[in-house]
C-alpha positions in Angstrom: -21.8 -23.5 2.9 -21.4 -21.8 6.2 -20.1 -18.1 7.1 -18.0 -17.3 10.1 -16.1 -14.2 10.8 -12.5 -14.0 10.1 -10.5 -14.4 13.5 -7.6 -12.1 13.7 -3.7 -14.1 14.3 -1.9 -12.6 17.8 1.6 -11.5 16.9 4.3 -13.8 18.5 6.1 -12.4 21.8 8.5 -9.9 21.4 11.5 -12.2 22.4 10.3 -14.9 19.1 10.8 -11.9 16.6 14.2 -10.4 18.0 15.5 -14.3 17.9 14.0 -14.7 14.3 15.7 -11.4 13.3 18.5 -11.8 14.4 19.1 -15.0 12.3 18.2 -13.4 9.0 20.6 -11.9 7.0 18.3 -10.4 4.6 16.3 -8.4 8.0 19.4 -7.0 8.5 19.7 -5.4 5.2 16.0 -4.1 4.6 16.5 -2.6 8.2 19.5 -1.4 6.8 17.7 -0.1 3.6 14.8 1.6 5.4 17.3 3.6 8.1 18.7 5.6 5.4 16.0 8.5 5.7 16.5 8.4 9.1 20.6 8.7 9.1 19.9 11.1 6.4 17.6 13.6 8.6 19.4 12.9 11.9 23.0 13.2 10.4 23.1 15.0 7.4 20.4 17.4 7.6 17.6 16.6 5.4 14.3 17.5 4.7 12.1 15.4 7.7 9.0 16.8 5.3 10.6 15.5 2.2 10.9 12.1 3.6 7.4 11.8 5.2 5.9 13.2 1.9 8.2 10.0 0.1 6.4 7.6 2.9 3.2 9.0 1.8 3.3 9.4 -2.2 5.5 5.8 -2.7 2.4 4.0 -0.8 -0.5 6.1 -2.9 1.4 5.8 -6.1 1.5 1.7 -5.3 -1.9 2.0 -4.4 -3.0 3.4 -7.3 -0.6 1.0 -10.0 -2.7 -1.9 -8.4 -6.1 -0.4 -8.8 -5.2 0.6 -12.4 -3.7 -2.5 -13.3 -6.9 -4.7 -12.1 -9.4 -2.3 -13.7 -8.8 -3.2 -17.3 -10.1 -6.7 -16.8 -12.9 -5.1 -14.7 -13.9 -3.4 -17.6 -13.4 -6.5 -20.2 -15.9 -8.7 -17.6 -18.4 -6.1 -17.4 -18.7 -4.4 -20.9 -18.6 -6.1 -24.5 -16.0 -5.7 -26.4 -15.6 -2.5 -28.4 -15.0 -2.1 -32.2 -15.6 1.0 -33.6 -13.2 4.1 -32.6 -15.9 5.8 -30.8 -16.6 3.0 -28.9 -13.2 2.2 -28.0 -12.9 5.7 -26.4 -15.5 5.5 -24.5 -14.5 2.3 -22.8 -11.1 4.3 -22.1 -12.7 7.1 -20.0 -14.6 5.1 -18.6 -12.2 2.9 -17.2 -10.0 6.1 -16.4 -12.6 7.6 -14.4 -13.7 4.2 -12.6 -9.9 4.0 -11.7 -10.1 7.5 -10.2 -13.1 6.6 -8.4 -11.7 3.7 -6.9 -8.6 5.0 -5.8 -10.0 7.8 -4.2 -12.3 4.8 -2.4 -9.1 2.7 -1.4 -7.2 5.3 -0.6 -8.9 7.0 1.7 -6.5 6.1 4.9 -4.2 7.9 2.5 -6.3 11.2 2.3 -7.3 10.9 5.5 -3.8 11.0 6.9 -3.5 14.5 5.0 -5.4 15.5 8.0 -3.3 15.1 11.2 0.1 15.5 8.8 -1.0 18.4 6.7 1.6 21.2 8.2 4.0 18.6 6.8 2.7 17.2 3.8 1.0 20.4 2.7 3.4 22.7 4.1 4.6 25.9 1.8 8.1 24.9 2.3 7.9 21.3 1.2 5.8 22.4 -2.0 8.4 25.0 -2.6 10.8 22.5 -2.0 9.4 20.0 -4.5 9.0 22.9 -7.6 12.4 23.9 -7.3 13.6 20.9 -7.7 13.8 19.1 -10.9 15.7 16.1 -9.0 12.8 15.2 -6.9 10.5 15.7 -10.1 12.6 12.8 -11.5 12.5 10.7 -8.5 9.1 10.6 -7.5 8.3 9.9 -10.9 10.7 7.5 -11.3 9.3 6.1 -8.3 5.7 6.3 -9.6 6.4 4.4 -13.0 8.3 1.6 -11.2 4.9 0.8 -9.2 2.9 1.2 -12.1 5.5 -1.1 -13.9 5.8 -3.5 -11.3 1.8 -4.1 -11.0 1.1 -4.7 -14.6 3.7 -7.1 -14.5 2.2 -9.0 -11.3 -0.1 -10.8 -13.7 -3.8 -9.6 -12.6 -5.7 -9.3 -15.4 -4.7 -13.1 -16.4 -4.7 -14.6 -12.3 -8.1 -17.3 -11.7 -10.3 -15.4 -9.7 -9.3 -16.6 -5.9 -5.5 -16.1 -7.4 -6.7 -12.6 -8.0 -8.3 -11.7 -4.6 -5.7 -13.4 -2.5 -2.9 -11.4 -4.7 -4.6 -7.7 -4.6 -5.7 -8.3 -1.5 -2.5 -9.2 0.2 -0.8 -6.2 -1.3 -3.7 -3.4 -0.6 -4.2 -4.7 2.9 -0.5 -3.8 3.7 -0.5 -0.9 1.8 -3.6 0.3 4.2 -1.9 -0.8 7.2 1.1 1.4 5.8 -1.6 4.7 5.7 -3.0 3.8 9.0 0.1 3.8 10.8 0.8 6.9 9.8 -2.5 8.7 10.6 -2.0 6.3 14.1 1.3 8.0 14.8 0.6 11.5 13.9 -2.9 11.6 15.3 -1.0 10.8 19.0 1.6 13.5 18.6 4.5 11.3 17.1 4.7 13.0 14.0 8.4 14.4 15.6 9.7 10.7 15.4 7.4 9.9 12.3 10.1 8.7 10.2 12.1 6.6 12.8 8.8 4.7 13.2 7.6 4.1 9.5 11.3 3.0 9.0 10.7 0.3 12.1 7.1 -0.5 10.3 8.0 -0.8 7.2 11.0 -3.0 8.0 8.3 -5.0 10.2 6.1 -4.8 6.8 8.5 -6.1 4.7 10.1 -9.1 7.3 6.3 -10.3 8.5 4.0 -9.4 6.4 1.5 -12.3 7.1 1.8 -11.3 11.3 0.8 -8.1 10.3 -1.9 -9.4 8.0 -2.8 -11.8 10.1 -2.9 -9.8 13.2 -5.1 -7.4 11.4 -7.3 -9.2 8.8 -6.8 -12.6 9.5 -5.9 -15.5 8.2 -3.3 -14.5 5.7 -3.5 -17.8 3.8 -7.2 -17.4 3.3 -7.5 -13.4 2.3 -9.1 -14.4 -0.9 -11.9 -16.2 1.2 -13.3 -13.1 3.0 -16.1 -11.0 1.6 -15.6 -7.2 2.8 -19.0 -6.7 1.6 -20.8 -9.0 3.5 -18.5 -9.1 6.5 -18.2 -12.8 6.3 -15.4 -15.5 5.0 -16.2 -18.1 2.7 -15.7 -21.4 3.6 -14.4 -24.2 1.0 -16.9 -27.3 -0.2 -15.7 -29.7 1.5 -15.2 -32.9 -0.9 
């Protein structure tokens, strides 16, 4: 079985995506959709902190919903079953603090953008902001549970094992791409016209994602193939 480094996809010319946007209707509208912060801070005088902390929390909170919905069968292939009440407990905080762990592993692009962003994201005003408002309480946690929602509902714990990778793969990958960008454009003093761009990205995000997978990782088609660990992808038996 032989091992070869995955070789990243180049992105089409510039000219092959305008053509390929233009003639999809459903581009239009998630361009459409993704704008609205932008219209909002440009026109109507919102909160350009406010919507850079929504960038940032919607793509932790999805992070974390995918990590907590594959750890339970992490913790059923790994530990025997549990009977008495004790026991059963035990296997609870142990998964909650392996979820923890791992989301603070994943998500590192996430706490490392706090870096470059933090006179935005952890700004007085935008905390102050946040407590006073039992809207935004609402709505972020709204928007939490619907991730969480979503991700138990993928199917995860019940996926075959190359299912499983290819899934949870393809979704963090994107996610991290999301986080990096956003480090990327502050780190380079774009922070100004941060939500113009992650508008633009995530419309690109949503449209492509295999180009942007592809371009990045690889192969999107074969995500459940590559072994982060060992740096190398996993070829197929041939018959």
């Amino acid at each position: 079985m032989g091992k070869t480094s995955p070789r990243q996809i180049p992105l089409p010319p510039v000219s092959q995506h305008l053509r390929e946007f233009a003639g999809r209707r459903d581009a239009w509208l998630i361009l459409g959709r993704n704008l609205i912060p932008v219209v909002g801070i440009y026109a109507f005088g919102w909160s350009a902190a406010l919507a850079v902390f929504n960038y940032w929390f919607d793509g932790l909170t999805a992070l974390a919903a995918i990590v907590a919905a594959m750890v339970p069968r992490a913790m059923r292939e790994t530990n025997k079953p549990a009977t008495a009440l004790g026991g059963r407990i035990k296997l609870v905080l142990s998964g909650f603090l392996t979820w923890l762990f791992l989301v603070g592993i994943v998500g590192v692009p996430y706490w490392i953008v706090l870096i470059p962003l933090n006179g935005i994201l952890l700004s007085d005003e935008l905390l102050t902001e946040i407590l006073q408002s039992p809207g935004l309480w609402v709505t972020f946690g709204v928007l939490a549970v619907g991730h969480f929602w979503k991700a138990f509902h993928v199917g995860y714990g019940t996926m075959p094992e190359n299912d499983l990778k290819q899934r949870a793969r393809w979704d963090l990958y994107l996610l991290i791409l999301r986080a990096m960008a956003m480090f990327m454009m502050a780190a380079h003093g774009l922070a100004f016209i941060l939500v113009p761009l992650m508008a633009l990205l995530l419309t690109y995000l949503e449209v492509w994602p295999e180009r942007a997978l592809g371009a990045v990782f690889g192969d999107p088609a074969k995500l459940w193939e590559y072994d982060p660990e060992e740096g190398k992808t996993r070829k197929r038996k041939l018959p």
